[in-house]
C-alpha atoms as a printed R data frame, in Angstrom:
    type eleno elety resid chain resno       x      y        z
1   ATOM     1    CA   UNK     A     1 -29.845 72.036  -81.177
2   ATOM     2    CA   UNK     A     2 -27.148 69.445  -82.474
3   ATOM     3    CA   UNK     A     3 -25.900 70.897  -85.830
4   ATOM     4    CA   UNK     A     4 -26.389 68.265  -88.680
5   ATOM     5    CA   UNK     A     5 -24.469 68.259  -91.435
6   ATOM     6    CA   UNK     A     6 -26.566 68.847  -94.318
7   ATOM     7    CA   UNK     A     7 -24.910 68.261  -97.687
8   ATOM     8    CA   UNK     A     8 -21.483 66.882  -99.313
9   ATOM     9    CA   UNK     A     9 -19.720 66.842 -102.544
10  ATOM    10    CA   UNK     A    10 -19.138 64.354 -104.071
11  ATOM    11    CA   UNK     A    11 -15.917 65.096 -106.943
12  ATOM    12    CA   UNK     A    12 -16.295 63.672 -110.443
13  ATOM    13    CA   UNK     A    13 -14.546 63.522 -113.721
14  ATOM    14    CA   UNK     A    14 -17.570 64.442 -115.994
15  ATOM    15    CA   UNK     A    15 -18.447 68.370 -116.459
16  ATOM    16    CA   UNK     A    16 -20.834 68.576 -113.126
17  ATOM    17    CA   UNK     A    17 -20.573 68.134 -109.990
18  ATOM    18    CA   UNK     A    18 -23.033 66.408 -107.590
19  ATOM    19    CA   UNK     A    19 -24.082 68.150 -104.641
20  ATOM    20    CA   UNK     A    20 -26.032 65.139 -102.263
21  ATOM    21    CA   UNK     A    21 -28.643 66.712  -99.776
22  ATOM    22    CA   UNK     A    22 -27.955 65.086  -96.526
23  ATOM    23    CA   UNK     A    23 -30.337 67.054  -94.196
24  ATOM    24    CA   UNK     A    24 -32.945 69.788  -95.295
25  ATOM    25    CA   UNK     A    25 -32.440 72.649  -93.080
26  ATOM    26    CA   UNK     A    26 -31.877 75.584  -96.104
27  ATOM    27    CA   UNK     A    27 -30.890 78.240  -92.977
28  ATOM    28    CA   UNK     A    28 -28.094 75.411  -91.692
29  ATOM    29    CA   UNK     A    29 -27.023 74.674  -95.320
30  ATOM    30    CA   UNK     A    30 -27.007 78.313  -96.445
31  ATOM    31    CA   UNK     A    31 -24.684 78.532  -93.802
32  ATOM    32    CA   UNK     A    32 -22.318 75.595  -94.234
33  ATOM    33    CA   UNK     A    33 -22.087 75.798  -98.107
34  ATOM    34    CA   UNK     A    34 -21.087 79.439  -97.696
35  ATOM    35    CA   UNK     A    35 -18.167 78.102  -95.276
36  ATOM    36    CA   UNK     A    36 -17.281 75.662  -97.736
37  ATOM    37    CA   UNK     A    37 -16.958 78.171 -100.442
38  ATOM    38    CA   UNK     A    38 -15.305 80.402  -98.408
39  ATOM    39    CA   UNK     A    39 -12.625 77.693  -97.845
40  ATOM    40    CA   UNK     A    40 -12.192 77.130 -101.598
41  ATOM    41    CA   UNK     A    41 -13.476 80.182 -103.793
42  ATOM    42    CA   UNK     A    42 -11.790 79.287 -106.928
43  ATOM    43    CA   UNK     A    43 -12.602 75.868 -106.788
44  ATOM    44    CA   UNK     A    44 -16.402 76.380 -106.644
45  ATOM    45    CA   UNK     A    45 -16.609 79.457 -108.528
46  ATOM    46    CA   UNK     A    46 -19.042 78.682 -111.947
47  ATOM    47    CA   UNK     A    47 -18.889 74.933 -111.294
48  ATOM    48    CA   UNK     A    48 -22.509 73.422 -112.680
49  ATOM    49    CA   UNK     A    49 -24.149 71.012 -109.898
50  ATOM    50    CA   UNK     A    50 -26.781 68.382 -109.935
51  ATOM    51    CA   UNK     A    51 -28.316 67.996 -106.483
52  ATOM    52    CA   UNK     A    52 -28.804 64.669 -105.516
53  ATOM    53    CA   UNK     A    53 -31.864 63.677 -103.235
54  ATOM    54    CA   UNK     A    54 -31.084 60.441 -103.020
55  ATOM    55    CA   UNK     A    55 -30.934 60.296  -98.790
56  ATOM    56    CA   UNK     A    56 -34.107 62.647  -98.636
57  ATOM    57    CA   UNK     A    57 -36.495 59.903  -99.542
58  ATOM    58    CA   UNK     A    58 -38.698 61.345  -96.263
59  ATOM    59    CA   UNK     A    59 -38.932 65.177  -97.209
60  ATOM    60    CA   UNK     A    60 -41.973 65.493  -99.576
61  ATOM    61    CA   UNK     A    61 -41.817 69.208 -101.133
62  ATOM    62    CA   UNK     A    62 -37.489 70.067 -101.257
63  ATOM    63    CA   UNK     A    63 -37.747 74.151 -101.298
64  ATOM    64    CA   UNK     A    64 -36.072 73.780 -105.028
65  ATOM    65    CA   UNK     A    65 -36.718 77.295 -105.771
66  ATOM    66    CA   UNK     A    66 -34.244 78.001 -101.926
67  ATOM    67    CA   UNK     A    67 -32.131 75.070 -103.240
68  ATOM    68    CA   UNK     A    68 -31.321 77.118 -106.813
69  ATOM    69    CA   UNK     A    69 -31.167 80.320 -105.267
70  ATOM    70    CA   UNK     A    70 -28.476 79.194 -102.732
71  ATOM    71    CA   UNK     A    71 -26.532 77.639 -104.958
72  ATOM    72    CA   UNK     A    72 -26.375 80.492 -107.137
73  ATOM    73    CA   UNK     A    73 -25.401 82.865 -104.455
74  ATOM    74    CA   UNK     A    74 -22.713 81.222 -103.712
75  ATOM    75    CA   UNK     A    75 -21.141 81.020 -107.040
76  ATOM    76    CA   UNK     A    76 -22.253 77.524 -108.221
77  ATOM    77    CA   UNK     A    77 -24.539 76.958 -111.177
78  ATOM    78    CA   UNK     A    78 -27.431 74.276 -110.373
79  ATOM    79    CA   UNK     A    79 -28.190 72.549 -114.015
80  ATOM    80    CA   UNK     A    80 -30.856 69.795 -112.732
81  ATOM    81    CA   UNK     A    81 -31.861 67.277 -109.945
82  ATOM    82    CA   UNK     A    82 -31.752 63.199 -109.722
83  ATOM    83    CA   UNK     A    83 -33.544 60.808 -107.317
84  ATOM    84    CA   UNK     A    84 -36.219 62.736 -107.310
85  ATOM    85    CA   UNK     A    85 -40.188 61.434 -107.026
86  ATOM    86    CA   UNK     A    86 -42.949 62.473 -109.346
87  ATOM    87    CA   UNK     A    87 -44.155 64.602 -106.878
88  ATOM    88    CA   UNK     A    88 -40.394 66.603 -106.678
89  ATOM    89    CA   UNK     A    89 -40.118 66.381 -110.289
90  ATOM    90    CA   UNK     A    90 -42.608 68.374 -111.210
91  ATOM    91    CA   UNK     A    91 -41.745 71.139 -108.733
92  ATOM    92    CA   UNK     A    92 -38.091 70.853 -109.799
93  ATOM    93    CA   UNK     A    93 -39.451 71.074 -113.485
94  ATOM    94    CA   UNK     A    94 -40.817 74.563 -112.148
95  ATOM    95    CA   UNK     A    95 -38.395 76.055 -110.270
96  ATOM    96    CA   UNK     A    96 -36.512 75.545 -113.542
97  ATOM    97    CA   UNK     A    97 -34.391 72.500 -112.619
98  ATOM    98    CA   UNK     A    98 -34.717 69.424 -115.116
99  ATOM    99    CA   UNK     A    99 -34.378 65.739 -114.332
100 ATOM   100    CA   UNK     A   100 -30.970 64.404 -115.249
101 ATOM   101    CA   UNK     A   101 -30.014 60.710 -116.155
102 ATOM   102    CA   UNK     A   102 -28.062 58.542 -113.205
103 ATOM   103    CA   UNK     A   103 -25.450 57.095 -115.682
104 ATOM   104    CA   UNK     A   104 -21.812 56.159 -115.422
105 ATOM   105    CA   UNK     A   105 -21.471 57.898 -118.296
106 ATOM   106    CA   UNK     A   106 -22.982 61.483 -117.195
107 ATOM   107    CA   UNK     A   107 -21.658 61.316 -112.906
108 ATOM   108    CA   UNK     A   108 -19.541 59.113 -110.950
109 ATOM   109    CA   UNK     A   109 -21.634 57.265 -108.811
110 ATOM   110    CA   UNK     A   110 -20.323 55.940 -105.223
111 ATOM   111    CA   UNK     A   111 -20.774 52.239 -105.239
112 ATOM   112    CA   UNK     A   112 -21.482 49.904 -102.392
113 ATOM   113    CA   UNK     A   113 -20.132 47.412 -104.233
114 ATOM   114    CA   UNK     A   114 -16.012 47.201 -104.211
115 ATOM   115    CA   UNK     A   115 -14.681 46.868 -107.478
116 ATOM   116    CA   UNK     A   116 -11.885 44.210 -108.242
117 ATOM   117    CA   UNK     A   117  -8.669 46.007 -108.490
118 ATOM   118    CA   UNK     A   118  -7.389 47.154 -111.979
119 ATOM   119    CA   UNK     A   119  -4.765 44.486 -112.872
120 ATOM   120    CA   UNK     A   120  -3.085 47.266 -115.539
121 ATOM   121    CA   UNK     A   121  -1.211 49.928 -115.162
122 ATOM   122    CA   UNK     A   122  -1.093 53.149 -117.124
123 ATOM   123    CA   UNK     A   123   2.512 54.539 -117.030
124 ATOM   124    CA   UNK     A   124   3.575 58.363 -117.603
125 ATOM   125    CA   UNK     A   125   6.825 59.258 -117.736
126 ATOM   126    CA   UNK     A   126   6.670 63.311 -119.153
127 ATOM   127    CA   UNK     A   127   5.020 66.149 -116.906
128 ATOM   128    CA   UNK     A   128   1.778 66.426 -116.717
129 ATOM   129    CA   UNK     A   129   0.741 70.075 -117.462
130 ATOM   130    CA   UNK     A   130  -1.637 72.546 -116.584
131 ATOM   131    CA   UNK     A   131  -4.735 71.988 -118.733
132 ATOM   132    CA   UNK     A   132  -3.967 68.334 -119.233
133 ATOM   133    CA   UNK     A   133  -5.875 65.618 -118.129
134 ATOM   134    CA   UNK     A   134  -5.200 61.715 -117.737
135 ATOM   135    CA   UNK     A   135  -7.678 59.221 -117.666
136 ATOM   136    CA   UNK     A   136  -6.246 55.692 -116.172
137 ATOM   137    CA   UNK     A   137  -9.339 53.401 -117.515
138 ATOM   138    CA   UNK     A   138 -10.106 50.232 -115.700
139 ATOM   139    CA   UNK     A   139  -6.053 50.494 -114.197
140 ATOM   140    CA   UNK     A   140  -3.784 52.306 -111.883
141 ATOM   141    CA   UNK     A   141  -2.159 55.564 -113.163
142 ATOM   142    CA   UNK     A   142   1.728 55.743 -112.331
143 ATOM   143    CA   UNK     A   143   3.365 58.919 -112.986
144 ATOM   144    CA   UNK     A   144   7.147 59.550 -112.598
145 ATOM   145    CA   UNK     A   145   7.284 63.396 -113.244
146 ATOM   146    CA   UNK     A   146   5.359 66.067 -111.614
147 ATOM   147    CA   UNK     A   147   2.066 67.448 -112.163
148 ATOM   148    CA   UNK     A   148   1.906 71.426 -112.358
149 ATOM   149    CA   UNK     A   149  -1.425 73.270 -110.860
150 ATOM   150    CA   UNK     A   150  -4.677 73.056 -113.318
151 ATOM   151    CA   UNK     A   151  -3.962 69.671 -114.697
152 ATOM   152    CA   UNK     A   152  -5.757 66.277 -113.578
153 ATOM   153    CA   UNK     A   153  -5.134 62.964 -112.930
154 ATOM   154    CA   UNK     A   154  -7.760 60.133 -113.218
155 ATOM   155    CA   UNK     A   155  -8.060 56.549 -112.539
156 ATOM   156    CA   UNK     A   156 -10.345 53.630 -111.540
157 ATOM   157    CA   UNK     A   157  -7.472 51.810 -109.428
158 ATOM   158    CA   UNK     A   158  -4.444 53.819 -107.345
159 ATOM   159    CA   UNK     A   159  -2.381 56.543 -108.078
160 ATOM   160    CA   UNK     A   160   1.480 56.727 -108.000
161 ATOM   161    CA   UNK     A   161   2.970 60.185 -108.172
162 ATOM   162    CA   UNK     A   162   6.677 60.028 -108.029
163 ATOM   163    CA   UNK     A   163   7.363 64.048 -108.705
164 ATOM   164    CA   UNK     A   164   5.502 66.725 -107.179
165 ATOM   165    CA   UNK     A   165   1.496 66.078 -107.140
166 ATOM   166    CA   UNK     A   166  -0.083 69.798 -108.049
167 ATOM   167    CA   UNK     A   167  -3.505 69.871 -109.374
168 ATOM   168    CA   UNK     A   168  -6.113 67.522 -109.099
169 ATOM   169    CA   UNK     A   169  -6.029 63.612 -108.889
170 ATOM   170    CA   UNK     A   170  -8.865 61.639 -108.476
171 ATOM   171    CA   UNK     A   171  -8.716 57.238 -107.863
172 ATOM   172    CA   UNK     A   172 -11.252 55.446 -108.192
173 ATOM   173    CA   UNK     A   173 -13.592 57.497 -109.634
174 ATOM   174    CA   UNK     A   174 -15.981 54.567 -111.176
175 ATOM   175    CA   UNK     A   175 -16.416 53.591 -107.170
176 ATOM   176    CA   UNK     A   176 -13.689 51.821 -106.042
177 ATOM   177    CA   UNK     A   177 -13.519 52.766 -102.211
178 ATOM   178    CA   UNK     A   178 -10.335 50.494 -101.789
179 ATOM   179    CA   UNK     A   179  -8.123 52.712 -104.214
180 ATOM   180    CA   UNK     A   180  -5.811 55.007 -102.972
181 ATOM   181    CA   UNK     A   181  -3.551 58.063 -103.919
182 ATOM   182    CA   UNK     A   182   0.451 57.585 -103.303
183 ATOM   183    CA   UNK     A   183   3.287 60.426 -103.715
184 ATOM   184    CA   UNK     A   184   5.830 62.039 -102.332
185 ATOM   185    CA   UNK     A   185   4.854 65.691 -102.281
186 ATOM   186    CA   UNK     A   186   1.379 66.860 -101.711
187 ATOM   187    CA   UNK     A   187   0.588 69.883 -103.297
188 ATOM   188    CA   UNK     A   188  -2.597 69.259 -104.872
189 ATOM   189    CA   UNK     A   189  -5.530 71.636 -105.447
190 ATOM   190    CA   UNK     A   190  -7.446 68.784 -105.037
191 ATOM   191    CA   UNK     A   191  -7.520 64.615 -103.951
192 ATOM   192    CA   UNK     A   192 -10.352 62.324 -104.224
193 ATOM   193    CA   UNK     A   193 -11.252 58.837 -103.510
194 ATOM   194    CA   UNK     A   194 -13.944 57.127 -104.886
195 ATOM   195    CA   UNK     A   195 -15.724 60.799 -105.091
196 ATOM   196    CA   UNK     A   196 -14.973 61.674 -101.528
197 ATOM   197    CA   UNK     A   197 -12.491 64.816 -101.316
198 ATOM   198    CA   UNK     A   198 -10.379 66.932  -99.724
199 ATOM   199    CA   UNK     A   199  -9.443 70.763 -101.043
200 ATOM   200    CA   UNK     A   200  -5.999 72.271 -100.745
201 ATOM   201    CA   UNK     A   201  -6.570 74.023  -97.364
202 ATOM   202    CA   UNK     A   202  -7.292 70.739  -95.346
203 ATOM   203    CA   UNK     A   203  -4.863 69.169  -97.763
204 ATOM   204    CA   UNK     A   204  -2.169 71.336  -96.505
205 ATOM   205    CA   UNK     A   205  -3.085 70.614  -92.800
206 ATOM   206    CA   UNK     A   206  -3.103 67.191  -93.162
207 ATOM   207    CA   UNK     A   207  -0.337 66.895  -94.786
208 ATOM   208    CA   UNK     A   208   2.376 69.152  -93.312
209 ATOM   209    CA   UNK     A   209   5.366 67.666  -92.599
210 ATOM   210    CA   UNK     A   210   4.897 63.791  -93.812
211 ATOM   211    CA   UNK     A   211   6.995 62.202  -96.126
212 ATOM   212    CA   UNK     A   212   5.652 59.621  -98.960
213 ATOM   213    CA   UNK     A   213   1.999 60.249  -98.338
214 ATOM   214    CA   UNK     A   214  -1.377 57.970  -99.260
215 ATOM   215    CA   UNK     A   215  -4.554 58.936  -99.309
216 ATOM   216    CA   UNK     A   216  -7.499 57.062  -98.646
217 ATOM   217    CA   UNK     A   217 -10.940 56.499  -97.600
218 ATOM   218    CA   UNK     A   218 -11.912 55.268  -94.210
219 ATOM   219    CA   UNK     A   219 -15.865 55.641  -94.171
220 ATOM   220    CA   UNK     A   220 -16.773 58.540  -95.764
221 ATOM   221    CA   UNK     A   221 -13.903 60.390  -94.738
222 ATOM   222    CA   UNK     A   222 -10.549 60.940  -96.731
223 ATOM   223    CA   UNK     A   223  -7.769 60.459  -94.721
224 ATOM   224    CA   UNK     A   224  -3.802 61.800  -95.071
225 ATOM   225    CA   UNK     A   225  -1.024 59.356  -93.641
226 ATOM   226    CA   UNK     A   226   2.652 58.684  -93.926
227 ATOM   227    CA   UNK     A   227   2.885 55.393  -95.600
228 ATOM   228    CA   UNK     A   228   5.029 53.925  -93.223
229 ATOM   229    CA   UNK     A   229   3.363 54.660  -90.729
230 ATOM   230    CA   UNK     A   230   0.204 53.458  -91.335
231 ATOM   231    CA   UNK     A   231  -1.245 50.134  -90.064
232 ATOM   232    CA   UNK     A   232  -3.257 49.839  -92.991
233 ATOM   233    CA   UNK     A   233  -0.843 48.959  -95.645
């Protein structure tokens, strides 16, 4: 039987993270979300998820109570569900899961839509350190130091990283598919483009060896290049 894949993260700047149910197949995703902890243990370890049912308009009764019980085995804490019917809510509502707003505000949303690029820029010129976090509103977030492991970087438009990228930066987190990360060392713990992301392991694959490196979204998929030799720029 062709394996499907059954569920993907989706990164965001607000306390939770959104965990989309592609395909509902709980022996398949048992499986692949204990791969994709396995791959990243600290990263998932006590993070609280909403699980999105947005692309499982077809499945009438979700196994919520399977749905909570996986997650928590595998580290993560499910706080509540979105896109759900009346039907699902009220079996969400008993299995203990509550039915959270879809706001900007709350989770960063993947839009359609492509936003018009920031025409600001938000310029840092001192380290950013661990336990910091910078928030590039409505602009692109240039950074001429480094950033050390457990800090973050946020913005709506690009990224520029001109010292050492560590932790976590995230562009164009209010949608924008078209934004991109730039710097000159990848080292982060974590990248993400318009909440598609990559963790340090297949950051590290992707990219060994390249100098002055963008990331970006083709798809669904975040992609690792050299800038110069990319045919996109």
């Amino acid at each position: 039987m062709e394996r499907q894949t059954c569920f993907q993260f989706k990164a965001s700047f607000a306390p939770c993270t959104v965990f989309e149910i592609i395909h509902h197949d709980l022996d398949q995703l048992g499986q692949q979300l204990t791969d994709a902890v396995k791959r990243a243990p600290d990263f998932f370890q006590g993070v609280p998820v909403v699980i999105d049912f947005a692309k499982l308009g077809s499945i009438l009764s979700p196994d919520f109570v399977g749905l909570k019980k996986l997650l928590s085995d595998n580290g993560l804490v499910p706080v509540g569900v979105r896109h759900v019917n009346e039907t699902q809510h009220e079996a969400a509502v008993s299995a203990g899961l509550p039915l959270l707003a879809d706001g900007k505000s709350t989770i960063i949303e993947k839009s359609t839509k492509k936003t018009s690029k920031p025409s600001v820029s938000k310029l840092i010129t001192t380290q950013v350190r661990s336990g910091m976090q910078v928030y590039a509103r409505d602009a692109d977030l240039i950074v001429v130091s480094s950033v050390s492991p457990g800090a973050e970087l946020l913005a709506d438009g690009h990224i520029h990283v001109y010292g050492p990228l560590r932790g976590r930066a995230l562009a164009g987190v209010q949608g924008n598919t078209d934004a991109r990360i730039f710097c000159q060392t990848l080292e982060a713990e974590l990248v993400s483009i318009a909440g598609y992301y990559l963790t340090k392991e297949d950051i590290q694959r992707l990219s060994e060896n390249h100098d002055m490196i963008q990331v970006y979204l083709d798809g669904e998929q975040v992609k690792i290049e050299p800038v110069l030799r990319s045919e996109r720029v």
